[in-house]
N, C-alpha and C positions, 0 to 999 in steps of 0.2 A: 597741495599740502602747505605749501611756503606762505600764501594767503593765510590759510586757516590758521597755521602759528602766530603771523602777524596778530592777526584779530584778537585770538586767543591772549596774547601778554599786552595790548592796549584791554582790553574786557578787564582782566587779571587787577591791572592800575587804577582803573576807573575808578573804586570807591576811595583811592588815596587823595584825589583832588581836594584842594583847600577851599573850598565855595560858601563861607560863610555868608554871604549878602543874597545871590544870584542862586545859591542852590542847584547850579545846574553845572553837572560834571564834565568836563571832557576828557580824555585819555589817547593818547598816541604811540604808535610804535613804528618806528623807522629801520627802514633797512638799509645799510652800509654796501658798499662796493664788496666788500669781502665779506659778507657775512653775517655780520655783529648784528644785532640787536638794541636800538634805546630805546626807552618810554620814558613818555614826559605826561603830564600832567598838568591843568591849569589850576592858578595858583594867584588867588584874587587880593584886592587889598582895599582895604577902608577908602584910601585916595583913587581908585576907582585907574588913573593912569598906571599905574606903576604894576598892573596885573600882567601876567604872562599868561600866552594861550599855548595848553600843552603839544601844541606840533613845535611852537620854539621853543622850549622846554628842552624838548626830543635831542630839536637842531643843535643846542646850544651846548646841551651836554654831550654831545658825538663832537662837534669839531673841538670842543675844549681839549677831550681826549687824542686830538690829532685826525679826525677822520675828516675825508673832501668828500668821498664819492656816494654818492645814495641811489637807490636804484627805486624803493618807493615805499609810501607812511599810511599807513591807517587809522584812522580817526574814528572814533567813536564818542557817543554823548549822551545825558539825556538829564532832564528831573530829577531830584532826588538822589542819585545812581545810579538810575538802572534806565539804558540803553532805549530811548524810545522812536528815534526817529534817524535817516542819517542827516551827520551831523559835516557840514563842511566846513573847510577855513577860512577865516575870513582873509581881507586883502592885505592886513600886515603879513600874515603868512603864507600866503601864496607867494608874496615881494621876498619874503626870506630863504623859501625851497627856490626859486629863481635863482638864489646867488648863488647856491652851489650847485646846482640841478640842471641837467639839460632838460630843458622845456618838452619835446618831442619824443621823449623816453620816461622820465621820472612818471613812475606812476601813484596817484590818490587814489586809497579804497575807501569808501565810505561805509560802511560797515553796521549792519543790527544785528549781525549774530557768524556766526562762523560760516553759513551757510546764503545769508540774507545782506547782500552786498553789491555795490556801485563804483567801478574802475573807471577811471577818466588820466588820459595824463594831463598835468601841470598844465601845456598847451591850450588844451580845453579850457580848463581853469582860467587862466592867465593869457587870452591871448596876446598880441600883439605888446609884450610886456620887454619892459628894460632889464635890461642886466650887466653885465662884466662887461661884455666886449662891447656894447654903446660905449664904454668912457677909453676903451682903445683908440690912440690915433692914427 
């Protein structure tokens, strides 16, 4: 059931994405250690740099509000809005759920419909990937 709500409020956001250029939506929803809920949404710009993919969206708006701990994000995407294939993140965001996410727990859904969906954790994603405690000495 905790999947299917995931999905259901990145679905939900999907058509608010800003994709004037690319036309191709993406929408996320993040699960907190406690709980909560964010969706983010990607959110494009003429300067092509300066775009945000909505799993940091998600990310950004969860820790702005104080939150560390994330348990796992669903991603969803397609054409126009409307959901057509899964859609995964790319490797700036993978590098970003790494910093707050244990690799070997954090799970990715990849998501076409509530019932039509791909779990992988982070690890998978990202193997052999830097984080936090590389710069511990």
């Amino acid at each position: 059931m905790e999947i299917q709500r995931l999905i259901r409020a990145a679905i939900d956001v999907l058509p608010t994405s800003y994709v004037p250029y690319s036309h191709f939506h993406v929408a996320a929803a993040l699960l907190c250690g406690d709980g909560t809920v964010y969706t983010g949404i990607n959110i494009e710009n003429a300067a092509y740099t300066p775009t945000v993919c909505a799993e940091r969206s998600a990310f950004f708006r969860a820790v702005n509000e104080g939150k560390r701990e994330f348990a796992a994000i669903v991603v969803c995407g397609g054409k126009d809005g409307k959901v057509t294939d899964y859609c995964a993140p790319c490797g700036v965001c993978r590098q970003v759920m790494r910093e707050f996410c244990d690799p070997k727990t954090f799970r990715v859904i990849l998501a076409r419909s509530e019932t039509d969906y791909r779990e992988f954790t982070l690890e998978e994603l990202l193997p052999e990937s830097f984080g936090p405690a590389d710069l511990k000495g």
